[in-house]
C-alpha positions in Angstrom: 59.6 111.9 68.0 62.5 113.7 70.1 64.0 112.9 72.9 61.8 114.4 75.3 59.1 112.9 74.0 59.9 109.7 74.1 60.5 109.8 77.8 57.3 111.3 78.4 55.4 108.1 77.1 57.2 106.0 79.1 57.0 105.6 83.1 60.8 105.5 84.5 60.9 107.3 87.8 59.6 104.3 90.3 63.0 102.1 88.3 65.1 104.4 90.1 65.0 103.0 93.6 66.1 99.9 94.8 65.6 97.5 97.3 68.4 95.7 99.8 68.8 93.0 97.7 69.3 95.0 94.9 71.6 97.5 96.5 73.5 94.1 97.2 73.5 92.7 94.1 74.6 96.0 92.6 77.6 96.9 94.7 78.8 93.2 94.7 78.4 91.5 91.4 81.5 91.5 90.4 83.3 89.8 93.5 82.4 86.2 92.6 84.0 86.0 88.9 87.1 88.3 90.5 87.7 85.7 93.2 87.1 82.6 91.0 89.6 84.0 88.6 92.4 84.8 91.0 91.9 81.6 92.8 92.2 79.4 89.3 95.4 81.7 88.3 96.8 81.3 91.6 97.1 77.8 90.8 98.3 78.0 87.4 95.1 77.4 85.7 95.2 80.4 83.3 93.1 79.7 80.6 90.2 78.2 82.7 90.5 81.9 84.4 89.9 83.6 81.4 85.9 83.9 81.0 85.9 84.4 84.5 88.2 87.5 84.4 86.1 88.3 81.4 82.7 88.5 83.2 84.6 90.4 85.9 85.6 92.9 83.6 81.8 93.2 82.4 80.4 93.1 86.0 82.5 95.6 86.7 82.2 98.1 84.2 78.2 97.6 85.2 78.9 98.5 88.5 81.1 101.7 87.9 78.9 102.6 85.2 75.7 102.7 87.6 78.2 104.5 90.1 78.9 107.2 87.6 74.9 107.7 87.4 74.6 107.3 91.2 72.5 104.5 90.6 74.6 101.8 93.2 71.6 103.2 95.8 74.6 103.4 98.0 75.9 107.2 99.5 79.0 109.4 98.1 81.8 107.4 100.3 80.6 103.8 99.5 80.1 105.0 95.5 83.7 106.7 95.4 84.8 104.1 97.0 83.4 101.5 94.8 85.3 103.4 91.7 88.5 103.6 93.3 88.9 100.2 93.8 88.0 98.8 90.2 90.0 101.8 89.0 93.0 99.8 90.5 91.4 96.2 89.4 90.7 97.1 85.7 93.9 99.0 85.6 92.4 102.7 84.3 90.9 105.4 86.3 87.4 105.0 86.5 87.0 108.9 87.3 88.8 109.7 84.1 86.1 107.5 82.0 83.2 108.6 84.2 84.2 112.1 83.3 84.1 111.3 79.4 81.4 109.3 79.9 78.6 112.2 81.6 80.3 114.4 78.1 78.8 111.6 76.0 75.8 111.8 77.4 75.5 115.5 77.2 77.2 116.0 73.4 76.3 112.6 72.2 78.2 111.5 69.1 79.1 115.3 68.4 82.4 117.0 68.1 82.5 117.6 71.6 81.8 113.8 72.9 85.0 111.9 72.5 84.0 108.9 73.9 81.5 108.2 71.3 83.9 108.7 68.6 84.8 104.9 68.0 81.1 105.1 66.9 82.0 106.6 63.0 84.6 104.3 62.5 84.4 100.6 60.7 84.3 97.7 63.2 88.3 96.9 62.7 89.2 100.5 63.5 87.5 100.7 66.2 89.8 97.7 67.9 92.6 99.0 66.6 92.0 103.0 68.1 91.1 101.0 71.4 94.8 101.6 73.1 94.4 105.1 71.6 91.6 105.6 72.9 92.2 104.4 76.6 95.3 107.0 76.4 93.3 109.9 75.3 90.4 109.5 77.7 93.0 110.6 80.3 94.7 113.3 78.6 91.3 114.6 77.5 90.4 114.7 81.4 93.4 116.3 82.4 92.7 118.9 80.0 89.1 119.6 80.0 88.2 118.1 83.7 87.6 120.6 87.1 90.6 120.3 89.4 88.5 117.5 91.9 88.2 115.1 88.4 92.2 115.7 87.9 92.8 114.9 91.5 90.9 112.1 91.5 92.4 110.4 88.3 95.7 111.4 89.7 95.2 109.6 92.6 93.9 107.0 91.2 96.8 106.2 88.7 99.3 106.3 91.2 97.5 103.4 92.9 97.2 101.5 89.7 101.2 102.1 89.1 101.5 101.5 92.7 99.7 97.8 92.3 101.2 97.0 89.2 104.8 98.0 90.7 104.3 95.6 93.1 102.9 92.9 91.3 106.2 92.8 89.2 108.6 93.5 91.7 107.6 90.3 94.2 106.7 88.5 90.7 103.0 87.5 92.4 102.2 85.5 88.9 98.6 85.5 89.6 98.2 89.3 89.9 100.5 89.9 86.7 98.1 87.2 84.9 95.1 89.5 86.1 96.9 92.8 85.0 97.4 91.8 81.8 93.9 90.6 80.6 92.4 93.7 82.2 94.8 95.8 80.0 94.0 93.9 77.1 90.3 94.3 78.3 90.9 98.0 78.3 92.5 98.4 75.0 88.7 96.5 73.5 86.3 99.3 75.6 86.5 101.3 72.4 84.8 98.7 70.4 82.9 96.4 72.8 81.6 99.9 75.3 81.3 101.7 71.8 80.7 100.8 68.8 79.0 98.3 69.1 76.0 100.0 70.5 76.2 103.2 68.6 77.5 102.5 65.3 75.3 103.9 62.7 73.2 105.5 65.2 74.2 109.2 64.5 70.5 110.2 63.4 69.3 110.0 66.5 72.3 109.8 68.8 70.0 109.2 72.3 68.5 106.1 70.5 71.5 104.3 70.7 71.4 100.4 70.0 69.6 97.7 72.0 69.6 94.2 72.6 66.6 92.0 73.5 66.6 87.6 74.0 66.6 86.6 77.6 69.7 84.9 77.3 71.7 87.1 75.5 71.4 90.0 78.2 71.6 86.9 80.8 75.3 86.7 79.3 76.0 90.2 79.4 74.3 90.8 82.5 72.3 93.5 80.8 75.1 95.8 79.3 73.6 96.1 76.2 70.0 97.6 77.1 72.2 100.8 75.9 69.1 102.7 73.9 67.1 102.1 77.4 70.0 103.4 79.4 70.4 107.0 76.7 66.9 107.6 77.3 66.6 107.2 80.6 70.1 107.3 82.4 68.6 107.5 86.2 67.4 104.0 85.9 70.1 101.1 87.3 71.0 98.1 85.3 69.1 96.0 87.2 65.9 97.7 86.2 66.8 98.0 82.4 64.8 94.7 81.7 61.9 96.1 83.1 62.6 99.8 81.5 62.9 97.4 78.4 59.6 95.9 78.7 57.7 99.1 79.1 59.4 100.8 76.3 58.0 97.9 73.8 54.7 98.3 75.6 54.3 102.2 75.2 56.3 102.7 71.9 56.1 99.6 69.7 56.6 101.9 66.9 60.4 102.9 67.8 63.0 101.6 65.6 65.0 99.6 68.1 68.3 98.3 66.6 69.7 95.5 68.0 73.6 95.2 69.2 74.1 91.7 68.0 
């Protein structure tokens, strides 16, 4: 079966809207585990801040993802908005990966898809390209991207600089502390955002890896319903459990591998 049909056999379109709650949860998940980690850095508790800056990495990333597919149910401001300020939290410009990200999903593990290139490599190379990778993502929009993309990224690097600048000039400890895991979170993307849910997937790019136990997509808030999202793109995070359950129903058949 092709890609088209397989998203005929499944009903997707009534996943797309969202209630207030859901626009709520959407647009703030990622606030509590931020806060919780800057309030136990501020007082010198580093290493009991580390999985909650983790899971604000993750919660993030879910949130500018689903603003990339205009998915936050929230207008153009609010969503660019949204970006723009995790670009300066997670220390990358979030226009610059949304940009690589909508080439994925267009030239899917071909030449033309760079993000998805972590994908042919082994496991270990794919952590190791990770700081590679992060680097190129910009350079690739700067090259490739429309002049509002480069505008965009520009602007928002010069807040990240900005940020960072003064971070280490007043020595705020607890925002250098935060700085440095998310650049260290940065340099994983290309292995934990790639390759783990597309390795050995190049046969049928779109049916990218999966992940189903309720409590292993509790802990990663649903990031890894990745062969759900491929298919059906439109849908936000918060429906993917849902999207999940009616793509076992309708197509028990498919091969669904699982991330981990």
């Amino acid at each position: 079966m092709n890609h088209a049909e397989l998203i005929k056999k499944v009903e997707w379109k009534d996943l797309r809207s969202l209630s207030t709650k859901e626009i709520l949860i959407e647009n703030n998940i990622s606030l509590p585990w931020f806060f919780i980690s800057l309030f136990l850095a501020y007082h010198g508790y580093y290493w009991a801040a580390l999985p909650f800056s983790g899971f604000y990495f993750l919660t993030a990333l879910r949130q500018v993802h689903n603003g990339f597919h205009n998915s936050l149910g929230t207008g153009k401001f609010l969503t660019w908005l949204s970006m723009y300020l995790n670009s300066i939290l997670m220390m990358t410009s979030i226009h610059a990966v949304k940009f690589n990200h909508m080439r994925h999903h267009k030239y899917c593990l071909s030449e033309e898809d760079y993000e998805g290139k972590p994908a042919s490599m082994k496991w270990y190379e794919a952590i190791l390209y990770g700081p590679k990778h992060m680097f190129l993502i910009h350079l690739i929009t700067f090259r490739l991207a429309n002049k509002n993309y480069r505008k965009k990224m520009l602007f928002e690097l010069i807040s990240v600089i900005a940020f960072v600048a003064a971070a280490f000039y007043f020595q705020i400890h607890f925002l250098i502390y935060h700085i440095s895991v998310m650049i260290f979170s940065e340099f994983l993307m290309a292995f934990f955002a790639v390759w783990t849910v597309h390795h050995d997937t190049h046969e049928h790019p779109n049916v990218a890896r999966t992940q189903r136990g309720f409590w292993k997509n509790k802990l990663t808030f649903s990031m890894f319903y990745h062969m759900e999202h491929h298919l059906f793109p439109a849908v936000p995070t918060i429906k993917l459990p849902e999207l999940a359950a009616r793509i076992d129903k309708a197509l028990p058949e498919l091969d669904k591998k699982q991330t981990f």
